[in-house]
Each structure stands twice: as structure tokens, then as C-alpha cells.
N, C-alpha and C positions, 0 to 999 in steps of 0.2 A: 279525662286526660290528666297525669298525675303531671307538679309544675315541680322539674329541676333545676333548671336553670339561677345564676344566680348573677345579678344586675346591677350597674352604675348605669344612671341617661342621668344625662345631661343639655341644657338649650346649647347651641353650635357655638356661640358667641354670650358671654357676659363682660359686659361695661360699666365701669363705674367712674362719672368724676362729674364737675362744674361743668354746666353751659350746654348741656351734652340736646338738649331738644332742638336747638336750632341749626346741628348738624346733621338732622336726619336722612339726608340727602344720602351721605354718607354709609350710612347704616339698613338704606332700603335699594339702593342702587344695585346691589348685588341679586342683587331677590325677581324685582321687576319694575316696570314702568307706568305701572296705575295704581294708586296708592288710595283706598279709604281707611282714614280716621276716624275711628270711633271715639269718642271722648268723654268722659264725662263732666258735667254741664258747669264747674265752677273753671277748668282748666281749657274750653272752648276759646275763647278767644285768643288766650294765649299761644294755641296751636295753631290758630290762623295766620296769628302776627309773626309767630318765629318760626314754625315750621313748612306752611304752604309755599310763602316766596322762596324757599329756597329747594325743594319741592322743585316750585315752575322754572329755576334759574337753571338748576340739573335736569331738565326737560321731561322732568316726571310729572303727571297728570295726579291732581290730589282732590279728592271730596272730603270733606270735615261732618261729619253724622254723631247728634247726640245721642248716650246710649238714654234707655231710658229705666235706669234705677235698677232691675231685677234680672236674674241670668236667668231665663226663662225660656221653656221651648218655641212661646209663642217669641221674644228677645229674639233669639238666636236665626230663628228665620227670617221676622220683618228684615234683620240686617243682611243677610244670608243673599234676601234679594235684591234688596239694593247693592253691593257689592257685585252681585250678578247682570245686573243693567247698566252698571256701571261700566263694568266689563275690566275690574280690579282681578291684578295676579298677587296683588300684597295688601295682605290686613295689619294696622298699626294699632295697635290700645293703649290707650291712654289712661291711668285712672288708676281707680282703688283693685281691687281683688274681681269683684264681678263683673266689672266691665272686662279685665284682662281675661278672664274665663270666659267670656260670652264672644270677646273674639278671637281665640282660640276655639272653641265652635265653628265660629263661622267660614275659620281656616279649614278644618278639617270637612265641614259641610262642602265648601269649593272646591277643595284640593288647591289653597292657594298658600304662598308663606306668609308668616305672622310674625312682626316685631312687637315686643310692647315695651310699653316705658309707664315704668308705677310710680304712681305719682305719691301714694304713702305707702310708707316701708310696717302694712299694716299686717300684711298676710305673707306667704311664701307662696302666694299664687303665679307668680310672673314665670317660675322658673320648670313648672312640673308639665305632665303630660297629661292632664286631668281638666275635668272642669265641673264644679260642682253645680248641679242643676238644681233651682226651686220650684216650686208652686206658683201661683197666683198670688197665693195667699203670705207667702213668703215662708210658708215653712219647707225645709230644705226635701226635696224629691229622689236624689238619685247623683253620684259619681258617672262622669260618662269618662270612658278610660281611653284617650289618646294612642294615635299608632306613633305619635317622636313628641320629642319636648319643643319649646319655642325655637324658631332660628335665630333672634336675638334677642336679647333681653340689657335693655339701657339703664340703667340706676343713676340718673342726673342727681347728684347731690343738690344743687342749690333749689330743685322743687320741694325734692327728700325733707333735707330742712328746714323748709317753711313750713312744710304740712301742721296741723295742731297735734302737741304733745300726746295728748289721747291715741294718734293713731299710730304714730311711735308706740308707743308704750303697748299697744295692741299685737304690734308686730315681733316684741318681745316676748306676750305671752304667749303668742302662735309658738316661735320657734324654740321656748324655754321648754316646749313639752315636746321636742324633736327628739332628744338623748334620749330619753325615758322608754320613748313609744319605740323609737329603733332599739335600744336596748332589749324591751320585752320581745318584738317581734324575733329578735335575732336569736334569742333565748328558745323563745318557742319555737323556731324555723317556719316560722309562718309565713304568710306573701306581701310582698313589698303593693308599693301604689302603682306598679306596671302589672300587678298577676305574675311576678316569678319571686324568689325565693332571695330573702334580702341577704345583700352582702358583706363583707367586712369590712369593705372600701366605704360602704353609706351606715355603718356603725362610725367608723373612724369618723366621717365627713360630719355624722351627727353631733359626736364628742367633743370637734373642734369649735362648733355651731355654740355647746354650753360651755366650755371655754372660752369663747371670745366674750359671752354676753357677760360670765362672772367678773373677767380682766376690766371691760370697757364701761359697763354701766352707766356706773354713776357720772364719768367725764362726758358721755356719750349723752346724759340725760342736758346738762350742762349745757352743751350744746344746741340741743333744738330748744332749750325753753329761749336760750339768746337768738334762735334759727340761723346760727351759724355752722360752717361744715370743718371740722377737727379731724388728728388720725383716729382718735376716739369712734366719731361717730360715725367715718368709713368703714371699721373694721365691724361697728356693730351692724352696720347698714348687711354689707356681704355674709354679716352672720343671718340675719333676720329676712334674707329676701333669696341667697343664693344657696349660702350651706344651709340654713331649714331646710327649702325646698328640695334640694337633690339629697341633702340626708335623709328625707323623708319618702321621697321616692324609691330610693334604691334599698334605704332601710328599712321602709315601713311604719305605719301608725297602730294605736293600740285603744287602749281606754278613754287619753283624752278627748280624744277625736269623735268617737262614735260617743260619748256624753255630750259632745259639743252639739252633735247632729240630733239626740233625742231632747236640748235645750232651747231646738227651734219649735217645738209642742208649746211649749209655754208664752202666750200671747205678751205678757206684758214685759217680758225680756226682746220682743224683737228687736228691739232698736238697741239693744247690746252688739258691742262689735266681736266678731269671729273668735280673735286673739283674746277677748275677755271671757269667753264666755270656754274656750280651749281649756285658759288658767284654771278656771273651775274645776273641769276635766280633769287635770292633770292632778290636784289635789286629790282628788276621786279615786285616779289612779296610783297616789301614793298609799293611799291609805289602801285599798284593796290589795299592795304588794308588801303590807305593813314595811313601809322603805326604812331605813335609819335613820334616825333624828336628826345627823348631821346633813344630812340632803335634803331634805324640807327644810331646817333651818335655812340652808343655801337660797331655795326655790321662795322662799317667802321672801328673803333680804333681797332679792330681786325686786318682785314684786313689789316690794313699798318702796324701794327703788326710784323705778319708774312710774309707780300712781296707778298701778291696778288695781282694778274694787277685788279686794279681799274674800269680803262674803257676799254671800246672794242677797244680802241688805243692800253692800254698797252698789251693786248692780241695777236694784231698783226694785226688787221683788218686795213687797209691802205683806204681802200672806202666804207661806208655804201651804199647797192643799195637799195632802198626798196622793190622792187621783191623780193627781195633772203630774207628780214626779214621779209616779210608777209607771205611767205613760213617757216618761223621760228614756226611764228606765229601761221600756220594751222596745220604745227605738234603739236605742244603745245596743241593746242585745240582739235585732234584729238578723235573721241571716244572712252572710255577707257582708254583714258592717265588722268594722275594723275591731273589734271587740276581741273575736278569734284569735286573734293575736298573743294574747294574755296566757302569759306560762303555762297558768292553772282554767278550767274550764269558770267560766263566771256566770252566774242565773243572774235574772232580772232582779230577785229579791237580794243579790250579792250588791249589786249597783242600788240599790235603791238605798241598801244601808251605809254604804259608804258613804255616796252624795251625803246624807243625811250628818254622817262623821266625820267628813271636811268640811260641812261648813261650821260644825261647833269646833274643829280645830281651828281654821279659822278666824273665829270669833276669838277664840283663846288667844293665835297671834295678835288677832289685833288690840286686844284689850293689855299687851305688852309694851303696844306702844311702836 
């Protein structure tokens, strides 16, 4: 079946401000009246204290369930069924990227509604139709593709800005490779992250996404290293968590993305987060579209910006093997991964030498200082 259609989703509802978790009542009353919390494990009791009583005060019935670390198929069930005994009409997520994709699962698994509230503005996961699945082992398995986006999605600033700079600065380089990736996809007429044919409305949405992060940056960085909430670090919040996501959605992803997916191969980067390991990506992808000087320039002054590892050194990578990055490489190019995308047809051995050419570029930025 050939895909024509051409797409903006978006979640029903996005909010953004202070204080915003212990008004949940508010924001799940519409949906239904049994509510699990899945959370994860440093922000558990905070959900207990601020959001349960008020929960039981608006006569809503609430369970608190810690997620346990991996969006996995074995994840997504254990909760699936508890939610189900529970006899829950609404799934709440609490947390980083994985937990909010694991309940979104377990929305779609029930057929029940999903709010979440991210608690770092690390990924653009809160706002899509998607949920990216792993292994066991933690290396990334499989996109599982959503029939809607979340019904709410809460961006509490004062959690936002407490989080540790790291995941900020992650959530920049998730959506700093948003423009790029919708730009190619749009180029190519390739498929957005619903399977239809990206728009102009999630090119534009993308564009404003790398305009707000060039405007705000640096005030924005300011900010969370004091964990204070600015217009600064509102506008970068809504750049990094809502326009990513739905520019990314309705736009499309490209090179960064599926590099990102063949960097989960490489064991001693696990514990690289999403957004760092994208930036990488995205360099990959600049070079692959040999981009113009002044736009890497841009993308790098980001980057050190906010305190992204640069090269695969500051990542933690101690030895390049080339086995292990031509295996990068073949995920990347995998069929069906977002690769397709790319104006021009890309081989594994196209990706392998790039990687290889951003990170001696790189290297070169960084030894500029």
C-alpha cells in the first residue's frame, strides 16, 4: 500500500508552568477515575506526597508502581497487568523517556488514556505516538508505532529545572537534530514517525524547534545550572520536549536517529544518554550531506553550549574497533530504520565512513577550543 497522506499529531493537551504535579487531579479527571502511576524510582515519593492526596481529595483512586529501569516487552506487560487488576482507565508516567514510552505501551496495551509528566526535558519522548522498545540486554529492539499521541503531556518547570544539567543538555541534542532530520525527510518525501508522508506544517514546527534552541541556549543553560525556571528555559523546554517531538513526528527522522539506534551495539556506550549519543548522529549526518560550514559551525556552538560530549572520547569510548562500528553501521542501515530518509541512497560503508569523519571533525572542533 503506497502512503500519501501527509500528517501533523499532536498529544490533545500540552502544559507548561510551576507546581504543575500536585494539580494532577486536574489533568486526569477528564480521562477517568483510577489512576496508576508509574514512576520512576528517584521521583516516587514525591508523587506520593504531592500527587496521590489530591488524587483521593478529587475521588480518584491512585496506585504509585515503580517502573523498573528498561522499556521492555517483558516492562510493558508486568505493568500492563497490574494496571489491569487494578482495574485503571488512566495510565500517568512519570520520569525520563523510558518510563513515558513504557506507559504509553501499556495505554495502548489497555486501551486506556495516558498522561505523562517528564521529569527531564532529556528526549522528545512525552509527546509522540511511538515507543521505542529494548532488549534485555538493553540494546534498542524495535519502534512500536502508536494509533494517537498522549492525551496530556505536563512539562512542570520546577521538576524540569532541578533535573541534572546532563539531561538538559541531552534534551538539546535529541531535538537539535530535529531540523535536519525533518529537512531531509521532507526533501526525500520520505515517511514521517506515524507511516505517512511528512508535512510542511512538521518541517515549519521543526525549524522553530532549531530557532528557539539557537535564540535561548545559553540563558537557558544559566538557568538550570542555578535550577531556576527563566523565559529562557520555558521557551527551550517547549522547544526540546514539544516542538522536537511533533516536528519529529509529523516531519520525520533521518540519519541521526537510526546512528543513534546502531550506537546501542556498542557495549561500553550504554550508559550514554539518547540525546548524546543522537548528537553524534547528527554530526554523521552532517557530514554525509556534506552540510555547509556555517551550520555545523552553529550545531557545534550549541553543543559546547550546553556540555555535550563532542567526540566519542568524551563519551567514554576508550578504543574504536571497527567491527563493533560497522555493526553500528548495519543497524543504521537496517531496513525500515529511519535511514531511508536520506535524499541520496546511503550503504553501510557510506555510514561507516562518515561516523568515522565526524568524529575527526569533531576532534578538530574541539581542539579549537
Amino acid at each position: 500500500m503506497s502512503v500519501s497522506e501527509r500528517t501533523v499529531t499532536s498529544p490533545k493537551k500540552f502544559m507548561i508552568g510551576s507546581g504543575l504535579l500536585a494539580n494532577m487531579a486536574d489533568y486526569v479527571a477528564a480521562f477517568g477515575d483510577n489512576v496508576l502511576i508509574l514512576s520512576d524510582e528517584f521521583i516516587l515519593d514525591r508523587a506520593a506526597t504531592h500527587a496521590t492526596p489530591a488524587l483521593e481529595k478529587a475521588g480518584i483512586q491512585s496506585k504509585v508502581e515503580k517502573f523498573q529501569y528498561e522499556c521492555t516487552d517483558k516492562e510493558i506487560s508486568r505493568v500492563a497487568d497490574i494496571a489491569k487488576t487494578q482495574g485503571a482507565n488512566v495510565i500517568v508516567g512519570i520520569g525520563g523517556g523510558k518510563t513515558l514510552d513504557c506507559a504509553k505501551a501499556v495505554a495502548f496495551n489497555n486501551k486506556i488514556s495516558v498522561v505523562l509528566y517528564p521529569t527531564i526535558a532529556s528526549t522528545d519522548a512525552p509527546c509522540t505516538a511511538l515507543s521505542v522498545i529494548y532488549k534485555e540486554d538493553g540494546e534498542f529492539d524495535r519502534y512500536l508505532f502508536l494509533p494517537q499521541n498522549p492525551d496530556a503531556v505536563i512539562a512542570d518547570t520546577d521538576i524540569l529545572a532541578a533535573a541534572p544539567a546532563r539531561f538538559f543538555a541531552a534534551g538539546v541534542g535529541d531535538a537539535l537534530a530535529t531540523y535536519f532530520e525533518a529537512r531531509a525527510c521532507y526533501a526525500s518525501d520520505g515517511v514521517n514517525l506515524v507511516l505517512k508522508k511528512p508535512s510542511r506544517t512538521g518541517l515549519g514546527l521543526a525549524q522553530l524547534c532549531f530557532e528557539l534552541l539557537s535564540e535561548n541556549v545559553e540563558a537557558a543553560m544559566d538557568a538550570v545550572r542555578n535550577k531556576i525556571c527563566t523565559p529562557a528555559l520555558e521557551q527551550t523546554i517547549e522547544a526540546t520536549i514539544y516542538l522536537s517531538g511533533v516536528g519529529a513526528e509529523a516531519g520525520g527522522l533521518a540519519a541521526a536517529h537510526a546512528v543513534n539506534n546502531g550506537m546501542s551495539a556498542v557495549p561500553s556506550l550504554h550508559h550514554v544518554q539518547h540525546g548524546e549519543k543522537v548528537t553524534f548522529g547528527l554530526l554523521t549526518q552532517l557530514v554525509l550531506e556534506n552540510a555547509p560550514k556555517e551550520e555545523i559551525d552553529e550545531v557545534v556552538r550549541i553543543i559546547k553550549v550546553v556540555g555535550l560530549p563532542l567526540t566519542l572520547a568524551d563519551m567514554g569510548l576508550t578504543e574504536f574497533i571497527e567491527s563493533e562500528w560497522r555493526t553500528v553501521a548495519s543497524i543504521a542501515c537496517a531496513e525500515g530504520d529511519t535511514m531511508g530518509n536520506m535524499l541520496k541512497p546511503v550503504t553501510e560503508n557510506d555510514v561507516y565512513n562518515a561516523m568515522v569523519a565526524a568524529n575527526a571533525m569533531a576532534e578538530r572542533y574541539k581542539a579549537q577550543g
